[in-house]
C-alpha positions in Angstrom: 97.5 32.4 78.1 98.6 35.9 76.6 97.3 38.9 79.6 95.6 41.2 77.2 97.5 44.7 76.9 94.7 46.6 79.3 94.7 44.7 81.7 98.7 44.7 82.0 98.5 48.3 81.9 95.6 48.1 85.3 98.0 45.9 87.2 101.3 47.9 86.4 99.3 51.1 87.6 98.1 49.3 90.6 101.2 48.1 91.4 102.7 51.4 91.3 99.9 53.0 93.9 100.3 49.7 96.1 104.3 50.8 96.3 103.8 54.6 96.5 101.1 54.4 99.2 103.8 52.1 101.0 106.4 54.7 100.6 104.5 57.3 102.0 103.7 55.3 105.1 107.0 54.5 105.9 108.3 57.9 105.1 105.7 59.1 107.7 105.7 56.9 110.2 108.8 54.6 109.9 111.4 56.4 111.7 109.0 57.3 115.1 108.0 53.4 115.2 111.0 52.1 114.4 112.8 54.1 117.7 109.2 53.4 119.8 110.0 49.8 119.1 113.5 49.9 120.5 112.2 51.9 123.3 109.8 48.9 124.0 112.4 46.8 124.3 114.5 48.8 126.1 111.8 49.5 128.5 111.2 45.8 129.4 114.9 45.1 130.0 114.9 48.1 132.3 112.0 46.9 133.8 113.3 43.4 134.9 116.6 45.1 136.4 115.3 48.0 137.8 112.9 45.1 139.4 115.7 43.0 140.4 117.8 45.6 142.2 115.1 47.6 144.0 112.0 45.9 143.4 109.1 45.7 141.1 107.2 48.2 142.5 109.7 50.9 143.0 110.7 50.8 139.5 106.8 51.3 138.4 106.5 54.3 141.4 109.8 56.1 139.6 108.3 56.1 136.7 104.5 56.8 137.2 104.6 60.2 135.0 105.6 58.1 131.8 102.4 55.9 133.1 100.4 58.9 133.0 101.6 60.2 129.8 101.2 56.7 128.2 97.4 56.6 128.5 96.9 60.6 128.0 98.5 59.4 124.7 95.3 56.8 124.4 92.6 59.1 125.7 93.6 62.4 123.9 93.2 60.5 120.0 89.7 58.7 121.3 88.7 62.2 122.1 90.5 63.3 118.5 88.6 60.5 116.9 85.0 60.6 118.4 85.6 57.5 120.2 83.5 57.2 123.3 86.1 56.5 126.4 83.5 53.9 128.7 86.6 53.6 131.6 90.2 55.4 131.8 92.8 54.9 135.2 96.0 57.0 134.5 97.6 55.3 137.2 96.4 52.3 138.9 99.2 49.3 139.1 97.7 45.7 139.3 99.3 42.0 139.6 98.9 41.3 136.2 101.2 44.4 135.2 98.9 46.6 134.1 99.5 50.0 135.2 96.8 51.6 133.4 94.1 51.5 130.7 91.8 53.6 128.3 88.5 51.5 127.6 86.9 53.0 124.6 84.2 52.1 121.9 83.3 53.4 118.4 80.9 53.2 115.8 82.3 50.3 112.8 80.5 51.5 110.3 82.3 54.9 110.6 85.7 54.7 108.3 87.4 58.1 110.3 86.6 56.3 113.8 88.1 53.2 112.3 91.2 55.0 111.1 91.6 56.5 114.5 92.4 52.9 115.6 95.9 53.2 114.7 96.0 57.0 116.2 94.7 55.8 119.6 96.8 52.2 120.2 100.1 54.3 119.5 98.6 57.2 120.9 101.7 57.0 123.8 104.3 57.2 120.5 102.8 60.7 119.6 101.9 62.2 122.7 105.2 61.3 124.3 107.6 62.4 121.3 105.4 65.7 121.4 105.9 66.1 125.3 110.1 65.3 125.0 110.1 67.8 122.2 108.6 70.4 124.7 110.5 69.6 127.7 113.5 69.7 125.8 113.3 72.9 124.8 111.8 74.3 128.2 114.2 73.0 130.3 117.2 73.0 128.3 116.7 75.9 126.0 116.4 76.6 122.4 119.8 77.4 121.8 121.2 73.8 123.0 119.5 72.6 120.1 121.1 74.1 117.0 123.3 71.6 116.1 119.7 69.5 115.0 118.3 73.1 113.1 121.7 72.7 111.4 121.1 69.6 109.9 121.3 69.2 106.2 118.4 67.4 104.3 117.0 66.7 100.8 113.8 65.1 100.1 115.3 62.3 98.1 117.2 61.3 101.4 114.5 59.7 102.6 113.7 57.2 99.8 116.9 56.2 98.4 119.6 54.3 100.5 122.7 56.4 99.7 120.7 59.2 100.9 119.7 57.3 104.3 122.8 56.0 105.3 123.7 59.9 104.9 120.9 61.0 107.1 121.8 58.4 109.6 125.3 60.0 109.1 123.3 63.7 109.8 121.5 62.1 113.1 124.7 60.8 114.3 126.9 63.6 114.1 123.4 65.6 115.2 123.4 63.5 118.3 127.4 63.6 119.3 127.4 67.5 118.9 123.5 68.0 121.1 126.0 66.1 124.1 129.1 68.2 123.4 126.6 71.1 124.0 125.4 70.0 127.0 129.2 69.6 127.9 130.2 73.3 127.0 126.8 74.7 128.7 127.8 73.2 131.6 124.3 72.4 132.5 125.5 69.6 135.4 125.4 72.4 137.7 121.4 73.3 137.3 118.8 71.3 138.4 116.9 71.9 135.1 118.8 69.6 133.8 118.9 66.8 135.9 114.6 66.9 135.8 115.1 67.2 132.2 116.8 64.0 131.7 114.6 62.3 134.7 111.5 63.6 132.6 112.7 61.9 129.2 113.4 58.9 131.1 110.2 58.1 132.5 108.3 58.9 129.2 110.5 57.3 127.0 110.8 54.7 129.0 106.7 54.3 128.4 106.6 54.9 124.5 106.0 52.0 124.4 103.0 49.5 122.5 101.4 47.0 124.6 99.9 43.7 123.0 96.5 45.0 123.1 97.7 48.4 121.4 99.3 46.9 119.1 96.1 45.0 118.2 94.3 48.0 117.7 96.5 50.0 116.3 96.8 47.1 113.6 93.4 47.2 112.9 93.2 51.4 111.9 96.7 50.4 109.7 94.6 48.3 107.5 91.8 50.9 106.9 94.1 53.8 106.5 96.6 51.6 104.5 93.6 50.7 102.3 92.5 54.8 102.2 95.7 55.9 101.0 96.0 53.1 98.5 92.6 54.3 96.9 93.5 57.5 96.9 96.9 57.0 95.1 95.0 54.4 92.8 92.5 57.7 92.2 95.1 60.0 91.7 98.8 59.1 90.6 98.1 59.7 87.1 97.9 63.1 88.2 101.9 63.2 89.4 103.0 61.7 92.9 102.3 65.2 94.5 101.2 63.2 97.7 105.2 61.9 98.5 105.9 65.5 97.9 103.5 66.3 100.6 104.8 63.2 103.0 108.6 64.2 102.6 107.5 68.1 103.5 106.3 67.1 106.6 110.0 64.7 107.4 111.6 68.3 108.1 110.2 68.3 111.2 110.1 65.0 111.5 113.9 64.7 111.5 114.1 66.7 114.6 111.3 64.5 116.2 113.8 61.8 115.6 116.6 63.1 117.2 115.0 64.0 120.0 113.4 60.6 120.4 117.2 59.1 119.5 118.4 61.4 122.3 116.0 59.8 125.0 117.1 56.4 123.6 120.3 57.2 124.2 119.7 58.0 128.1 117.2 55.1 127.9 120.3 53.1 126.6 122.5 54.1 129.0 120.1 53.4 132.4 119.1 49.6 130.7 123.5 49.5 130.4 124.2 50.8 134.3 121.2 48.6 135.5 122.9 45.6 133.6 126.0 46.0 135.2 124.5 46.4 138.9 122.5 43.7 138.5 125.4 41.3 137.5 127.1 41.8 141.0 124.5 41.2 143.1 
């Protein structure tokens, strides 16, 4: 059976909006989850030899501001979102390995409450990067961080792969030359430093998604994945002036990354000392 022209021409235009809308996702939030979800795991393996060296509970004590900061990331997007939070315990460590929780409720019927779903279960992702951004810059000063301001992008990097594997090329070198700075600052000598790093430990060693977060964030990905597809459906024959839009906001995004790869990286290095202590007890 022959598909009449018109309705060739629907699909094809459809098609186009279902892959723009997924470009402009991914372009927004790709990079941030993709590092949050080596940070989970990194996290857990900490977790087991931190627990297996010193115990269980000292590991959760050391690292009850990343706690806090986890479920401030929760409460501040159901406040955002007009969620109504029913319980909240920053801190509060139980058998079962909780350590917190935000209980909230919201109105179904209410699409910006539903899209605030994904905002509020990885709520820790956002409010975490936000806080290493700041504590970065507080503590170690905005001159340690030129190297990253010196970094070289074009809005095609992001949605071609020869001009990804040059921005991972960009983060890389980015990364090497924030340590050399360290290095030539000297900054082993202050005190700053040293809570600096203990500070991007213990938070991004909690930006991290829980099952249950990860079940609700899933549920506001749908709706908003299903909002922006509509809207690109409504609007690409216009021009795809939304990617524009999305790759604008990737210049500040590209330092949020390195800055989440640079708390990785110590993240890294703790989960690769712990290993090795572990394996001669």
């Amino acid at each position: 059976m022959t598909i009449p022209p018109f309705i060739q021409s629907v699909l094809f235009y459809s098609g186009q909006a279902l892959v723009v809308s997924g470009e402009q996702l991914l372009i927004l939030f790709g990079p941030v989850l993709l590092i949050a979800t080596a940070m989970h795991f990194l996290a857990a393996t900490i977790r087991v030899r931190a627990a297996t060296l010193m115990g269980e509970k000292v590991h959760i004590w050391l690292t009850a501001p990343g706690t806090v900061v986890h479920e401030l990331g929760h409460a501040l997007f159901c406040v955002l979102f007009g969620h109504k939070i029913r319980d909240i315990s920053l801190f509060r460590p139980r058998k079962d390995g909780v350590l917190g929780y935000v209980k909230h409720s919201w109105n179904r019927k209410n699409l910006y409450q539903n899209i605030g779903n994904f905002f509020i279960g990885t709520g820790p992702i956002w409010l975490g990067s936000a806080l290493i951004v700041l504590i970065t810059f507080a503590l170690f000063g905005a001159e340690l961080w030129r190297p990253l301001r010196a970094m070289q992008m074009a809005p095609t990097d992001f949605v071609t792969w020869r001009g990804q594997l040059r921005l991972g090329n960009e983060f890389g070198q980015a990364l090497l030359a924030l340590f050399q700075q360290i290095h030539a600052a000297r900054l082993y000598s202050d005190w700053h430093f040293y809570l600096g790093l203990y500070l991007l430990f213990c938070i991004g060693s909690h930006v991290t998604l829980s099952p249950a977060d990860l079940q609700g964030a899933g549920s506001g990905l749908v709706t908003l994945t299903i909002l922006v597809f509509v809207f690109n459906l409504s609007t690409l024959w216009l021009g795809n002036f939304a990617l524009a839009a999305c790759l604008n906001v990737t210049h500040f995004g590209a330092l949020l990354t390195v800055l989440l790869l640079f708390a990785l990286t110590l993240n890294l290095t703790v989960a690769g000392v712990l290993i090795l202590l572990s394996s001669f007890k």
